[in-house]
C-alpha positions in Angstrom: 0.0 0.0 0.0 1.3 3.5 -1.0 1.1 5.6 1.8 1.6 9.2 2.6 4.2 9.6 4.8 3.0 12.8 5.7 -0.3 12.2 6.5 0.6 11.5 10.4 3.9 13.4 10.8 3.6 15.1 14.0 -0.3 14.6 14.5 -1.7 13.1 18.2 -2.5 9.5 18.2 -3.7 7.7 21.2 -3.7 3.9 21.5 -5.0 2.5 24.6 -3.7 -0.9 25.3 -0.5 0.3 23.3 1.7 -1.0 25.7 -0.1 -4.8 24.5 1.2 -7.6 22.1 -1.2 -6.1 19.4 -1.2 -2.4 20.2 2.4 -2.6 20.6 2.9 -3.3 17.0 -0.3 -0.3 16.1 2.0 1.5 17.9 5.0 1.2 16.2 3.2 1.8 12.6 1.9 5.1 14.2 5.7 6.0 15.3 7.3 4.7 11.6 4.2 7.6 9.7 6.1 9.9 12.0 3.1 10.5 14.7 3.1 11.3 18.3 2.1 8.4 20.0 0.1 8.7 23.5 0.1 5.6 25.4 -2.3 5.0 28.7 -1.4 2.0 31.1 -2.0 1.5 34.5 1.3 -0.4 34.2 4.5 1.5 34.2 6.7 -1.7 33.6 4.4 -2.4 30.3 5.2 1.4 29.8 8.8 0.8 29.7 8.6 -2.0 27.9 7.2 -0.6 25.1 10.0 2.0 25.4 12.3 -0.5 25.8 10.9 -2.6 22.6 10.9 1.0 20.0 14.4 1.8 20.6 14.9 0.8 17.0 12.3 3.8 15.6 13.8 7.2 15.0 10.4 8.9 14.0 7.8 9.8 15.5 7.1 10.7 19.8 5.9 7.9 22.0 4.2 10.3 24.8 3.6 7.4 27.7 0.8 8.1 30.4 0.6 6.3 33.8 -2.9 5.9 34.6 -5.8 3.4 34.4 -8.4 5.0 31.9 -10.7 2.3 33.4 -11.0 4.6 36.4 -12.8 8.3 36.1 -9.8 9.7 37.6 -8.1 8.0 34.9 -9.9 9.6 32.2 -9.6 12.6 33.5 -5.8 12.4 33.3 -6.4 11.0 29.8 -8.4 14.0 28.8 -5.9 16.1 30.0 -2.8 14.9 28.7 -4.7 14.6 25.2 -5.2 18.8 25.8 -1.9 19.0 26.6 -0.5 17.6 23.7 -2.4 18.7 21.2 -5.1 18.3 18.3 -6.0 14.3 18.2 -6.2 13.1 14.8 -7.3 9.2 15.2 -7.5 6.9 18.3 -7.0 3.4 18.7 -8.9 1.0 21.3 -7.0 -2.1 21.4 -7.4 -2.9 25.2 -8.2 -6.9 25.6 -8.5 -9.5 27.6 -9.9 -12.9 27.9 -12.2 -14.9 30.4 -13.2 -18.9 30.0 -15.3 -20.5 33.2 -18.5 -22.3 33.7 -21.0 -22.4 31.9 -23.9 -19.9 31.3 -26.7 -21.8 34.0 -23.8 -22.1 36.9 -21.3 -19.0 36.1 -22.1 -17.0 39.3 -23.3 -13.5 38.5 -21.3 -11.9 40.5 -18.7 -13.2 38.1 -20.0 -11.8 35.3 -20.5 -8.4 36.7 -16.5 -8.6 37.3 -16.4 -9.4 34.0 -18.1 -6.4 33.0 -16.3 -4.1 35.0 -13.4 -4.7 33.2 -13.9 -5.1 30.0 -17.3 -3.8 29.1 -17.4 -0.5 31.0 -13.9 0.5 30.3 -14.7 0.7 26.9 -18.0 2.8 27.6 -15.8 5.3 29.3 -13.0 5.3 26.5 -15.7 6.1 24.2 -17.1 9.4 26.1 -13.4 10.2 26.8 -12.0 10.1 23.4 -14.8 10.7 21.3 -15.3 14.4 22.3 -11.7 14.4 21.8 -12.1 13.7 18.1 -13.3 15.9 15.2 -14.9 15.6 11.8 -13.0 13.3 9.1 -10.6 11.8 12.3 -10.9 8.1 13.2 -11.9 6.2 16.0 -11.0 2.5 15.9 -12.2 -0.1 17.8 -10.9 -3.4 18.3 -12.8 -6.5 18.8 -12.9 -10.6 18.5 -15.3 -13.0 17.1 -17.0 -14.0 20.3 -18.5 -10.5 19.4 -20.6 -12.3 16.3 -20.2 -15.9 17.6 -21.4 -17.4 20.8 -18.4 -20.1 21.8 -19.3 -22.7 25.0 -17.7 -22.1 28.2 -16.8 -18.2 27.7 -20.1 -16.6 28.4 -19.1 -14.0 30.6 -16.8 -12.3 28.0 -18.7 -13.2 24.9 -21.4 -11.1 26.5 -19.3 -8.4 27.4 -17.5 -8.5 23.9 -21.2 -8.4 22.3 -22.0 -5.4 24.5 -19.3 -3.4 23.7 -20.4 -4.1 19.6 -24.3 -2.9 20.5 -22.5 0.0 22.2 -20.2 0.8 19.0 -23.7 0.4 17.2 -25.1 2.9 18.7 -22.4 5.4 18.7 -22.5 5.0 14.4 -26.2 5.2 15.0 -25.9 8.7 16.6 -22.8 10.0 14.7 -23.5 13.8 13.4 -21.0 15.3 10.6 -19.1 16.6 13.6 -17.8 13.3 15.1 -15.0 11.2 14.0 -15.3 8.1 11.5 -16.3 5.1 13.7 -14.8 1.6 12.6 -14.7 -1.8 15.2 -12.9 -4.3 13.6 -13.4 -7.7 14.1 -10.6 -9.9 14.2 -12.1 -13.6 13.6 -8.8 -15.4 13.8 -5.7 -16.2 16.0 -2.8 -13.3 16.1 0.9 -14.2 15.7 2.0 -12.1 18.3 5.1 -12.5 20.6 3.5 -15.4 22.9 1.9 -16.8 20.0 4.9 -17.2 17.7 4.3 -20.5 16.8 1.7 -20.3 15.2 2.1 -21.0 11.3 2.5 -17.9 8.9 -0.6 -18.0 7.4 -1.9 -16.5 10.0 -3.0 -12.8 10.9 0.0 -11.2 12.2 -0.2 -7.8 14.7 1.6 -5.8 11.9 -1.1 -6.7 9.4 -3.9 -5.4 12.1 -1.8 -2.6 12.1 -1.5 -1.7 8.9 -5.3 -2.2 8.1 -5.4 0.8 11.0 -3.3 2.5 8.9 -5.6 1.9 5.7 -8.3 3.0 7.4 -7.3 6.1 8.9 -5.6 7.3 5.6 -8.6 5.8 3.2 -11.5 5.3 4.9 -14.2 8.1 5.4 -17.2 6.0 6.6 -18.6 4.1 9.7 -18.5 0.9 10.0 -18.4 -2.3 11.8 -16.2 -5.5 9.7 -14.4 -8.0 10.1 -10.4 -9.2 9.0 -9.1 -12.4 9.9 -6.2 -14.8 8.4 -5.8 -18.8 8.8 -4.6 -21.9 7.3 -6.8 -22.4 3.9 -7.5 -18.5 3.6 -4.5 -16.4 2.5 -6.5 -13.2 2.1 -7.5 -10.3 4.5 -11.0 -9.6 4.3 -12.7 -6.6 5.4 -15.9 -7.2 5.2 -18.9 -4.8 6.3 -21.5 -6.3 8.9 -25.4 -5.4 7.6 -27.5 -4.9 9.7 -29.3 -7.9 11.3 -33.0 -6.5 11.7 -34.8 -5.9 8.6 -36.0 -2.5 6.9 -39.9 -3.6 7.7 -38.7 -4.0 11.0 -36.8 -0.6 11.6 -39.7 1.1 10.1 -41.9 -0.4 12.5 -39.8 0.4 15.3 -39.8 3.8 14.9 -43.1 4.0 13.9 -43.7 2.6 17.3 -41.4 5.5 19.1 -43.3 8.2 16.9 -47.0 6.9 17.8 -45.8 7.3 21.9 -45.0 10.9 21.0 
């Protein structure tokens, strides 16, 4: 892909969950276009890390923030470190995690409530952080996994949360005005080749390709969107693919037919 490599030279980027195996490598394509890079984690030994791991990349400024955005506090320092350093141009949420317990009828709910709270609501609050924070024709990228289409046995908790967090990136693109950014979650529906999954075979989806996809999408793409990209054995293409709506137009047109009649 031609790219360029002026389009992010000295413009704000913030990646939450930068400091990850994924976002480490969104991170470093941000740093190679020349942007500066801001970098929340709660974890200042992931911070250095990632400091540690970009010693190689002349361009660009990695600008890393102490804090835990899933916090208020910690939006708040977001906010203001994203005031401090100037006019954000796209922003990356690439914060995951995983969850796998008993099944749906004997998973306690106070364990899925935990689950919630750290991974559903975080991403709320990321949202109303960074959103504002964005103008018109910036990007706002969202990433997600397939237990947000697919329901899998045995990881309720998170596939609910995952699902949530698409109904919630639904109805952001639902209330979008010609003010906000461009909205995209992208689904990744296969395994990563990151650092602790290196041996997996090379047909699969690497963090660099996520990355540069990112890249496409903040230098190509002027829509919202929800889609999907994945990579295995048997498929050597990326596909990005957009998600139609699952409710038909008879349907919608009943429904707010329904919210006009109440007045």
């Amino acid at each position: 892909m031609t790219q360029n490599q002026n389009e992010l030279e000295n413009k704000l980027v913030v990646v939450a969950g930068g400091a990850g195996e994924i976002g480490e490598r969104i991170t470093r394509m941000f740093l190679q276009q020349g942007a500066r890079v801001l970098v929340p984690s709660r974890s200042k030994a992931k911070l250095n890390a990632l400091g540690d791991s970009l010693t190689d990349i002349s361009t660009g400024e990695l600008i890393p923030l102490e804090t835990d955005v899933s916090t208020a506090q910690g939006l708040a320092a977001l906010t203001a470190a994203i005031s401090k350093a100037g006019v954000l141009r796209a922003a990356v949420s690439s914060v995951g995690t995983f969850w796998q317990g008993p099944s749906a009828l004997e998973v306690p709910v106070g364990e899925v409530r935990r689950v919630f709270d750290e991974t559903f609501f975080p991403y709320v609050g990321l949202t109303q952080a960074l959103i504002p924070a964005l103008g018109p024709d910036t990007h706002f990228i969202k990433l997600n996994g397939i237990l947000s289409l697919q329901a899998v046995p045995h990881v309720s908790a998170f596939g609910v949360s995952a699902t949530a967090q698409m109904a919630w990136t639904r109805s952001l693109i639902a209330e979008a005005t010609e003010s906000t950014p461009w909205i995209t979650e992208l689904v990744i529906d296969s395994l990563v080749r990151t650092r602790s999954l290196q041996t997996l075979p090379k047909e699969y989806i690497s963090g660099d390709d996520i990355a540069q996809e990112i890249l496409r999408i903040v230098a190509e793409t002027n829509e919202h969107q929800i889609a999907t990209m994945g990579k295995g054995p048997g498929d050597a293409r990326i596909e990005f693919v957009p998600i139609r709506g699952q409710a038909s137009e008879n349907s919608v047109k009943r429904l707010f037919g329904s919210f006009q009649a109440k007045g």
